[in-house]
ROLO-328208 format. One record per residue (C-alpha): residue number from 1; x, y, z. Coordinates in Angstrom, 2 decimals, padded with zeros to 5 digits, always signed. Layout:
% residues N
<atom NUM <X Y Z>>
...
//
This chain:
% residues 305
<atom 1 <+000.00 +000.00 +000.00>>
<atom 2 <+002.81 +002.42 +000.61>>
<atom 3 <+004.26 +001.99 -002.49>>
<atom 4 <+001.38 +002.82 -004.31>>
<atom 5 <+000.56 +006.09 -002.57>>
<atom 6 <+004.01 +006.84 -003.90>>
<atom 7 <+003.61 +005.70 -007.13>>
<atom 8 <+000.43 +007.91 -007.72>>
<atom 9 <+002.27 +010.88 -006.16>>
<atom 10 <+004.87 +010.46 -007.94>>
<atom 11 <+002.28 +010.00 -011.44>>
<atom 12 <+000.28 +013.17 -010.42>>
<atom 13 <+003.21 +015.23 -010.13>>
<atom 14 <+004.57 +014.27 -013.27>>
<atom 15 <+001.36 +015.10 -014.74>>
<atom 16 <+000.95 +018.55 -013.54>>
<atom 17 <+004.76 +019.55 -013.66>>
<atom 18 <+003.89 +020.30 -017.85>>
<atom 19 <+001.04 +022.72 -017.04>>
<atom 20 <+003.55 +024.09 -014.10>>
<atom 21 <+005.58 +025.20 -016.48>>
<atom 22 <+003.40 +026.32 -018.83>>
<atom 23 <+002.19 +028.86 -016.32>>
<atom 24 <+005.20 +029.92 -015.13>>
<atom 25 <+006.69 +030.34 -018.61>>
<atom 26 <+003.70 +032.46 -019.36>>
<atom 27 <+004.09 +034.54 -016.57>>
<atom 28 <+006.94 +037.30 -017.81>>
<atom 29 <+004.79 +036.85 -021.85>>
<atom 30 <+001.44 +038.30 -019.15>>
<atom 31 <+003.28 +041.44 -017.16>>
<atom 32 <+000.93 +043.95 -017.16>>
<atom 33 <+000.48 +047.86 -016.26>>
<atom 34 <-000.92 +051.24 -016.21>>
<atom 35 <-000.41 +054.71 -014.69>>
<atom 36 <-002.77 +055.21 -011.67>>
<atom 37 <-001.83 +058.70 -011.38>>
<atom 38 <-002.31 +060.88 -012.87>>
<atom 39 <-004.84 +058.40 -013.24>>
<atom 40 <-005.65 +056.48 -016.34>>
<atom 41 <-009.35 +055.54 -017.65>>
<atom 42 <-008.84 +051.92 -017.76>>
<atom 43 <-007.45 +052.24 -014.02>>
<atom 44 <-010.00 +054.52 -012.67>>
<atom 45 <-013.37 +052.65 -014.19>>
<atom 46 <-012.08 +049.63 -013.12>>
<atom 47 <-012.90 +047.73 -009.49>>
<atom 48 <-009.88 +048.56 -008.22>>
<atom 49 <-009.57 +052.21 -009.31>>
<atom 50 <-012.72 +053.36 -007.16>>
<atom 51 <-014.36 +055.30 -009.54>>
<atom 52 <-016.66 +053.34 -011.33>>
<atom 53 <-019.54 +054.71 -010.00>>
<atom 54 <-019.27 +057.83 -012.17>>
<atom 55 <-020.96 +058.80 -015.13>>
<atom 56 <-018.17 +058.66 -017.68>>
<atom 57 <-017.17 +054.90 -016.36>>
<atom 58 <-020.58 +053.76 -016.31>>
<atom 59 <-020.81 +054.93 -019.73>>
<atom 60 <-017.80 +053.55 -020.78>>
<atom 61 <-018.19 +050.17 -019.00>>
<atom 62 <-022.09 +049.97 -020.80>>
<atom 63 <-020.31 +050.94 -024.06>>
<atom 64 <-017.58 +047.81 -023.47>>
<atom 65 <-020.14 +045.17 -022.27>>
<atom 66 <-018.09 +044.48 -019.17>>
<atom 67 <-016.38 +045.50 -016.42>>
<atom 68 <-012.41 +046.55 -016.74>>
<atom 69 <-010.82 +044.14 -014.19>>
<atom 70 <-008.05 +043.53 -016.22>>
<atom 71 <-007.05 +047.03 -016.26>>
<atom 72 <-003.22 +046.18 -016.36>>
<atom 73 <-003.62 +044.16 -019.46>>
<atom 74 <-004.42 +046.44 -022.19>>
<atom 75 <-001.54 +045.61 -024.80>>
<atom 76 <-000.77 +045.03 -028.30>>
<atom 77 <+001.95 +042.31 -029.48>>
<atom 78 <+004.72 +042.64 -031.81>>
<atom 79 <+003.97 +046.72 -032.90>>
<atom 80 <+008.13 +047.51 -032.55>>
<atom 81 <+007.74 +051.19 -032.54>>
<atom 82 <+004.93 +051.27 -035.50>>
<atom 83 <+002.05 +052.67 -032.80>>
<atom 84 <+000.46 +055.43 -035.62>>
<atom 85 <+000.06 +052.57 -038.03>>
<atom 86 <-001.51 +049.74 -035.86>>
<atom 87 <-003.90 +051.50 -033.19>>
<atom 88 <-006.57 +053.62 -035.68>>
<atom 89 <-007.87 +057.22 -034.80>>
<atom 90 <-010.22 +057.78 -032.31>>
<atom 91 <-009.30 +054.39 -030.68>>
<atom 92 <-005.97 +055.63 -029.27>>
<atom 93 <-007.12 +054.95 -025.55>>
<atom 94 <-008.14 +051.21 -026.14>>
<atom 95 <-005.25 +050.59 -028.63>>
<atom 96 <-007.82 +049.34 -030.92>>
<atom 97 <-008.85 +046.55 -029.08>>
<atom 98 <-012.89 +045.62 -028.72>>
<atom 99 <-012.26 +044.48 -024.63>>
<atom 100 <-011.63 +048.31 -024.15>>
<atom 101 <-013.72 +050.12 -026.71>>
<atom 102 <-015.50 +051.84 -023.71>>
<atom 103 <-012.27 +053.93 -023.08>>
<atom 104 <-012.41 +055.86 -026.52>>
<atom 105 <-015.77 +057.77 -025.59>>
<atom 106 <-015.65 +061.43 -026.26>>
<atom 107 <-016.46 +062.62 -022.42>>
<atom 108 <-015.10 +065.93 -020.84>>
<atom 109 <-016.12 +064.17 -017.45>>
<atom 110 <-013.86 +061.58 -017.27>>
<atom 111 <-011.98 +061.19 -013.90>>
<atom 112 <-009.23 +063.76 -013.89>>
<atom 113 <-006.29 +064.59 -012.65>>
<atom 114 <-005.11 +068.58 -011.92>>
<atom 115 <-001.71 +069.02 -013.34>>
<atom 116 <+000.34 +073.01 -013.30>>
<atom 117 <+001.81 +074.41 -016.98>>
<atom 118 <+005.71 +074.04 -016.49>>
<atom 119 <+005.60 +071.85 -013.48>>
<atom 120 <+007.74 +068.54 -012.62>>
<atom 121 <+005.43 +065.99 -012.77>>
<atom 122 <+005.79 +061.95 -010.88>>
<atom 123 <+004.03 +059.77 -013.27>>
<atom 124 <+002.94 +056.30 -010.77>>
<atom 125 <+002.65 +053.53 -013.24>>
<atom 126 <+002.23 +050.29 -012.13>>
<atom 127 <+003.65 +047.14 -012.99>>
<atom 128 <+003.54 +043.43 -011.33>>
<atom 129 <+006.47 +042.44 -012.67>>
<atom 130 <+009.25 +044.21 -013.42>>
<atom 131 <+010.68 +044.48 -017.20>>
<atom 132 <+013.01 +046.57 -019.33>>
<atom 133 <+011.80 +049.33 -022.25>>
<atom 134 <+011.09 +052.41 -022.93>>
<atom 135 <+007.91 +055.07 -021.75>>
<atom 136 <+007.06 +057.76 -024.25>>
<atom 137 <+004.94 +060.70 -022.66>>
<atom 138 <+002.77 +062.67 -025.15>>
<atom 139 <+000.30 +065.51 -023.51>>
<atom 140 <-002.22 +066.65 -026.76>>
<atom 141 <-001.50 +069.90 -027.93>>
<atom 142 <-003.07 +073.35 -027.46>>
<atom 143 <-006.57 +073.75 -028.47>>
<atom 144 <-007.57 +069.97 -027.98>>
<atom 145 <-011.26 +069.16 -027.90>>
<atom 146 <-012.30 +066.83 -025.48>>
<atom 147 <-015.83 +066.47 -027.44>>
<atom 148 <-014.04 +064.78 -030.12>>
<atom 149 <-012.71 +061.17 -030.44>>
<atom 150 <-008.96 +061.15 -029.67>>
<atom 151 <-006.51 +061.02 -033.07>>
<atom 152 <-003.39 +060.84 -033.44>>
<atom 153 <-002.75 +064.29 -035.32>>
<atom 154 <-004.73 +065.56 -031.50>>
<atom 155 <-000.48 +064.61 -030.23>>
<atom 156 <+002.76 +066.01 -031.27>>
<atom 157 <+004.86 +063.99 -032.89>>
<atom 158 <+007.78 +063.78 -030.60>>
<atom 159 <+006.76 +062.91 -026.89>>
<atom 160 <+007.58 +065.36 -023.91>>
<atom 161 <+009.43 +062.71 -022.06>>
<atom 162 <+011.11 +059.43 -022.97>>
<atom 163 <+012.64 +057.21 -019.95>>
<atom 164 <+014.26 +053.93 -020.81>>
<atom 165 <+014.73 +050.71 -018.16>>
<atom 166 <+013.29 +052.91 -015.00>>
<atom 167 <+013.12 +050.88 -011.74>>
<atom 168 <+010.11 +048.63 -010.21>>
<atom 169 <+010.11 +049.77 -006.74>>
<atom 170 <+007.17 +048.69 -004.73>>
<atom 171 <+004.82 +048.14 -007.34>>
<atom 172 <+005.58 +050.71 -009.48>>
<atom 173 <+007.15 +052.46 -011.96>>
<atom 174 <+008.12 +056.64 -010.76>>
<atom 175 <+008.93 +058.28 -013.95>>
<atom 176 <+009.80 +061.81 -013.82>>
<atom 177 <+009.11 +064.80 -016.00>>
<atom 178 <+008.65 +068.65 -016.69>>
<atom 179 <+005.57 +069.36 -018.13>>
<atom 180 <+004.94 +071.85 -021.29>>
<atom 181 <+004.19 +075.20 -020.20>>
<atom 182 <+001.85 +076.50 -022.75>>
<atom 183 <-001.09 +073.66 -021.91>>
<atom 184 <-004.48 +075.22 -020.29>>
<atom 185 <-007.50 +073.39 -019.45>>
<atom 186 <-008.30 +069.38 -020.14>>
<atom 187 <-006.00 +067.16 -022.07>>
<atom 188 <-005.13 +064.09 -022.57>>
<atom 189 <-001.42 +063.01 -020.98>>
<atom 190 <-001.22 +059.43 -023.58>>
<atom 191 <+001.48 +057.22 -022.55>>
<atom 192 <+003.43 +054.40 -024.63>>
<atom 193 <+005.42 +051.43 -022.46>>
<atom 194 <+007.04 +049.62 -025.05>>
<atom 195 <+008.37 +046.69 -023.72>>
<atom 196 <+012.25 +045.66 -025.11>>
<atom 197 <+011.83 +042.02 -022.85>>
<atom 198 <+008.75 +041.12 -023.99>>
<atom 199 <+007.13 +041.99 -027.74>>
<atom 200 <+004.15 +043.72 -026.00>>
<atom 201 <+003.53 +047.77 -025.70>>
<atom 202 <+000.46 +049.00 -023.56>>
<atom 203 <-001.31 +052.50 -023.97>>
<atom 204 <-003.03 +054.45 -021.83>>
<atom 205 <-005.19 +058.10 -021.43>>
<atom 206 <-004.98 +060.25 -018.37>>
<atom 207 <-007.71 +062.60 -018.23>>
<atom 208 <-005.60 +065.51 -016.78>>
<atom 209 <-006.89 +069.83 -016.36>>
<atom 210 <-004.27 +072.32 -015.93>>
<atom 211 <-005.72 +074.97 -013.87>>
<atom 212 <-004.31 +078.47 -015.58>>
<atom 213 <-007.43 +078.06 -018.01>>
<atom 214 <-009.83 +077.97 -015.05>>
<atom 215 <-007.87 +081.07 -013.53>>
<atom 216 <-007.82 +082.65 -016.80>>
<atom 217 <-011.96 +082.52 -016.92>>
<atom 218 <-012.57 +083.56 -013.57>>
<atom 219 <-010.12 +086.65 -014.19>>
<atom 220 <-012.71 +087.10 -017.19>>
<atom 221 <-015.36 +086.55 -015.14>>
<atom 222 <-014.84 +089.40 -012.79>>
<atom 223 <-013.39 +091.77 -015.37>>
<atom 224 <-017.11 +091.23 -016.62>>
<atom 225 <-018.76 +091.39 -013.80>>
<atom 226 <-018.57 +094.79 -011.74>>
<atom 227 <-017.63 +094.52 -008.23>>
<atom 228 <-020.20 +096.36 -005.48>>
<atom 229 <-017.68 +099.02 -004.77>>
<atom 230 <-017.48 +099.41 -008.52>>
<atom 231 <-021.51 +099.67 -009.00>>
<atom 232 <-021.94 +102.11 -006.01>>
<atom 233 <-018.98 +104.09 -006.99>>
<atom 234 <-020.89 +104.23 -010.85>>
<atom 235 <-023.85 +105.37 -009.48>>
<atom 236 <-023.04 +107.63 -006.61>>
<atom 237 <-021.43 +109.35 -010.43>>
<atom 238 <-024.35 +108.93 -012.17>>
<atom 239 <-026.21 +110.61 -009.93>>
<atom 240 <-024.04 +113.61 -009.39>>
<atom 241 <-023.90 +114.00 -013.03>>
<atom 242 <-027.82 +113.48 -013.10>>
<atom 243 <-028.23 +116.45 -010.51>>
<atom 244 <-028.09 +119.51 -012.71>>
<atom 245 <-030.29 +118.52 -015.81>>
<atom 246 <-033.22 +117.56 -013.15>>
<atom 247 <-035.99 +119.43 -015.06>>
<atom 248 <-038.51 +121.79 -013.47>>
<atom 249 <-041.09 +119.50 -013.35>>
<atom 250 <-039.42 +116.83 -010.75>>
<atom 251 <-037.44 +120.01 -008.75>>
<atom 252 <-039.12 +120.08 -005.65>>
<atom 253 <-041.39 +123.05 -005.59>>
<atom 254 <-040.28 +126.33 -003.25>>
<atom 255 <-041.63 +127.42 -000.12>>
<atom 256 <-042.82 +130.43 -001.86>>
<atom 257 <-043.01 +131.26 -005.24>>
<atom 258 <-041.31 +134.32 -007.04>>
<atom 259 <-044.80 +135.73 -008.53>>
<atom 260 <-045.80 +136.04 -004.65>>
<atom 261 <-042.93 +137.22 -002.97>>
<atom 262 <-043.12 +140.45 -001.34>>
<atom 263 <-039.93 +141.33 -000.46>>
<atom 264 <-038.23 +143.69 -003.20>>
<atom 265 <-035.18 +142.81 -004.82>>
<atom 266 <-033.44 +145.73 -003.41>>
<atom 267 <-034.02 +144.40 +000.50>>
<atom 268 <-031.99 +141.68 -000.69>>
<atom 269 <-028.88 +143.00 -001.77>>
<atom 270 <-026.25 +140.05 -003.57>>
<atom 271 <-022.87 +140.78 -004.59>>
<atom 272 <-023.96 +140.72 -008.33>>
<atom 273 <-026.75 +143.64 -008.02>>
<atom 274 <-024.52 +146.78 -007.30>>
<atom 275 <-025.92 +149.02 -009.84>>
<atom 276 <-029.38 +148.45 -008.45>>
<atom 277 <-029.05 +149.94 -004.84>>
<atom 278 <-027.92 +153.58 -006.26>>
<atom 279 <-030.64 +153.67 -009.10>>
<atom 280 <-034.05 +152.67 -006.90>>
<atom 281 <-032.49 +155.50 -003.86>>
<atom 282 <-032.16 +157.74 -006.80>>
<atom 283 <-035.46 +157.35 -008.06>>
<atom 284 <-037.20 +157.43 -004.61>>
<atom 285 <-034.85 +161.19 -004.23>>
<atom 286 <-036.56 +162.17 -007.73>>
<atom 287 <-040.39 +160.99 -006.87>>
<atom 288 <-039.52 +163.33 -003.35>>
<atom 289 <-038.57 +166.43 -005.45>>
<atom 290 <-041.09 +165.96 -007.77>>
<atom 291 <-044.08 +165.90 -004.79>>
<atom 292 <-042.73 +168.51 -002.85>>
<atom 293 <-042.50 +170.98 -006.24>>
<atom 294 <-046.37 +170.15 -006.63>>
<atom 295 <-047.54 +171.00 -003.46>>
<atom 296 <-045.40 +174.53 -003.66>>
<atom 297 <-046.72 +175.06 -006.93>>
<atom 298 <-050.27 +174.72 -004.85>>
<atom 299 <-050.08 +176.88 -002.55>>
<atom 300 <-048.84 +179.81 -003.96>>
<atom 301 <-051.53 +179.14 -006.87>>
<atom 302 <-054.24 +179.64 -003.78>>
<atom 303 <-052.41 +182.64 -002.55>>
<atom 304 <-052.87 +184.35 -005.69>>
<atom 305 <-056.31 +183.44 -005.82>>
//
């Protein structure tokens, strides 16, 4: 009895020792990736990214028929540097493959991640097992459209950054690099890993929103839109300019009105009505000369008589 419970040990292990290898052998052909930040679509819609509950990955995940679990494993075999000629326009973000269609919808809510014009950015892309080759960082250029599918001619043609053989360290890949300066508002930040130990090269979109546009239409904004000191200040002018064109008819009335007034004009002497003092005295001088002469005239007329 012993020696058959070896023998069929022995027979199972030789049986499975085949598919053992064939596993293990796989293994390095099966290394897989993707940045998680600034986070990439496949990463973020998928179970482990968290953020499958939003609208864009719900969208995206109806649109691919299925969840995006393997989120490390979108790759193409044997491309060898040809990326523009194997993964078609406005299928950049899936590479062109059906499992990952969802990723090439036209969204301006996908999950995002705020970058600064100029800036050194730490790219996290993550890796299981660790592998030589080369990343190629493109950011699309100035003027991008979100609304429309992603193409090729939406990227320069040279990348931003290019690091070769970087180190696995816990996990992940930390690749290093200074930004473009003259970005504003969403882009895409598309990345190429093209493997040099294995035949495979993965893609990936990063939904990404430099800030200086949002600055730049809030500046607008309030350049727009007058500020209550600013109002107040225009109006306390208006008003004062208003003041002497009031017409008659909405001048409130006086207390007494110049066809009643009974005060002359000489009682009221201004600095402007000189000439008028000396000319009413002289008149009131004449009308005293003038009476007294009649009266004379009078009397010696009765006297006569």
């Amino acid at each position: 009895m012993p020696r058959m419970t070896a023998y069929r040990t022995a027979l199972a292990a030789t049986a499975t020792a085949p598919l053992l290898l064939t596993v293990w052998a796989a293994g390095p052909a099966q290394a897989h990736g993707a940045p998680t930040d600034p986070v990439s679509r496949v990463y973020a819609c998928s179970p482990d990214g968290g953020r499958a509950a939003t609208a864009a990955c719900r969208a995206a995940i109806a649109a691919n028929g299925g969840s995006f679990a393997a989120w490390d494993n979108l790759r193409i075999a044997n491309v060898n540097g040809r990326d523009r000629q194997t993964v078609p326009d406005g299928e950049l973000c899936s590479g062109g493959l059906p499992a990952y269609k969802g990723l090439d919808l036209a969204r301006t809510d996908w999950p995002s991640t705020r970058l600064t014009p100029g800036a050194t950015m730490t790219m996290t892309y993550a890796s299981t097992i660790p592998h030589t080759g080369t990343f190629k960082l493109f950011l699309t250029k100035p003027g991008y459209d979100p609304t429309k599918p992603l193409t090729w001619s939406d990227l320069p043609s040279q990348p931003f950054a290019e690091i070769k053989d970087p180190t696995l360290t816990n996990g992940a890949y930390r690749l290093r690099a200074t930004l473009p300066s003259d970005r504003t508002g969403r882009q895409v930040l598309y990345t190429i890993w093209q493997n040099s130990s294995t035949p495979d090269t993965y893609y990936s979109c990063s939904d990404v929103v430099f800030p200086a546009a949002e600055k730049k239409e809030a500046e607008q904004k309030e350049r727009n839109t007058p500020s209550p000191s600013r109002s107040a200040a225009a109006g306390t002018k208006t008003r004062a300019s208003a003041s002497p064109s009031v017409s008659p008819s909405t001048a409130a009335p006086s207390q007494t009105s110049p066809s009643t007034d009974p005060t002359p004009v000489a009682a009221t002497p201004t600095a402007d009505s000189g000439p008028s003092a000396p000319l009413l005295a002289g008149g009131a001088a004449a009308v005293l000369v003038l009476t007294g002469g009649v009266a004379l005239a009078l009397r010696l007329r009765r006297g006569l008589g």
